[in-house]
C-alpha positions as CSV (number, residue, x, y, z in Angstrom):
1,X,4.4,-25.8,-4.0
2,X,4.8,-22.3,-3.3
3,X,5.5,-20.6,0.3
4,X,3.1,-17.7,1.4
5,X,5.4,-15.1,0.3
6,X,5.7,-16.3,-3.0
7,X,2.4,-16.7,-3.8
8,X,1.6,-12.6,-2.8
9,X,4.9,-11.7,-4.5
10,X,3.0,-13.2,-8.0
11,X,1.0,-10.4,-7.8
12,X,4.1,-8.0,-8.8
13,X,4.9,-10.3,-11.5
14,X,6.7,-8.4,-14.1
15,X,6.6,-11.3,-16.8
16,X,2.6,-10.8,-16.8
17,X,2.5,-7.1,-17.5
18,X,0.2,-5.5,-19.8
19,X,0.5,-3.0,-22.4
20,X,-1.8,-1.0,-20.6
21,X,1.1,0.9,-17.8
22,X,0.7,-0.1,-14.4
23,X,-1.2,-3.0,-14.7
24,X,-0.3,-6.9,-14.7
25,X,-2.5,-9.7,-15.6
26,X,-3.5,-11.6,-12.8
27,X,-5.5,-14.8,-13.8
28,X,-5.9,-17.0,-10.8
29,X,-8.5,-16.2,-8.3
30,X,-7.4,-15.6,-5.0
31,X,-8.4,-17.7,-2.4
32,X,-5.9,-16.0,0.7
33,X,-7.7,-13.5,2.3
34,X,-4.3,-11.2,2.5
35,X,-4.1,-11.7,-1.5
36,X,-7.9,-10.5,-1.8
37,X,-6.9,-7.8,0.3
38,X,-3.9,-6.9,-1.5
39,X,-5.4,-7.1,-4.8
40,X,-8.4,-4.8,-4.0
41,X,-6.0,-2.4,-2.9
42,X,-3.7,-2.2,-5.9
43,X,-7.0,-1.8,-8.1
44,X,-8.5,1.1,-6.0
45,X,-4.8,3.0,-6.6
46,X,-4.8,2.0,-10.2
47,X,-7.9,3.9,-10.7
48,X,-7.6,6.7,-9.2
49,X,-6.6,8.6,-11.6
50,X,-3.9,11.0,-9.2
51,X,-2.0,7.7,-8.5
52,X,-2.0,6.6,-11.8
53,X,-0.9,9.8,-12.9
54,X,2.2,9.6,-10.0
55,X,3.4,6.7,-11.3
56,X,3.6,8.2,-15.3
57,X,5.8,11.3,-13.6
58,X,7.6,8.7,-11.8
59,X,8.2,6.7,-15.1
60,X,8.7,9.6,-17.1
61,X,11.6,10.6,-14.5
62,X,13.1,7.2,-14.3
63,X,12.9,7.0,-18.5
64,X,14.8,10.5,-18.6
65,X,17.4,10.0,-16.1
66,X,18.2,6.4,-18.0
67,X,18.4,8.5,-21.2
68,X,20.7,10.8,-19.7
69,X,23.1,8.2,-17.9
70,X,23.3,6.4,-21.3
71,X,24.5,10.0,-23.2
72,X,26.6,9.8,-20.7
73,X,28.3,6.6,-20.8
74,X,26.9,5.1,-17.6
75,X,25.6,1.7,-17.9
76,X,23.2,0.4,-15.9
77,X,20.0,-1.9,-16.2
78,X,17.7,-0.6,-13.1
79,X,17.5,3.1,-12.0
80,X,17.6,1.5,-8.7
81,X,21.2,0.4,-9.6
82,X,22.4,3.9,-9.8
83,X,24.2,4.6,-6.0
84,X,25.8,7.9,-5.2
C-alpha cells in the first residue's frame, strides 16, 4: 500500500514518460482531491505553450552543458550532480 506521498510523487514518474517532451503517462484515475488538483495543474503548464517552450531552453541548456562536461572529461549522470 502506498503512503500519501508516494502516491502524488507517481505523478513525476520518470519510468512512464512519453516520447512526446514533458509529458508522462498517467493511467490511473485520481481519486485524491490534492492529485486532481495537481494534475490539472501540470496540464494547464504543459499547454501553454511559453512553459512548454521554458522547459525546451531549459533542456537544451542542461543537454549542452552535459555535452561540454563530457569534452571535458567530467563525469557525471545528473546536471544536478555538478556542485561548484
Amino acid at each position: 500500500m502506498k503512503t500519501k506521498i508516494e502516491k502524488i510523487l507517481s505523478i513525476f514518474d520518470q519510468k512512464e514518460k512519453t516520447s512526446r517532451n514533458f509529458f508522462i503517462n498517467y493511467e490511473y484515475e485520481p481519486k485524491d482531491e490534492i492529485m486532481k488538483r495537481i494534475i490539472k495543474i501540470l496540464l494547464k503548464a504543459a499547454s501553454n505553450p511559453k512553459v512548454k517552450e521554458e522547459l525546451e531552453l531549459e533542456e537544451e541548456k542542461d543537454r549542452l552543458i552535459k555535452e561540454l562536461m563530457e569534452k571535458l572529461g567530467v563525469r557525471c549522470e545528473n546536471i544536478t550532480q555538478i556542485k561548484s
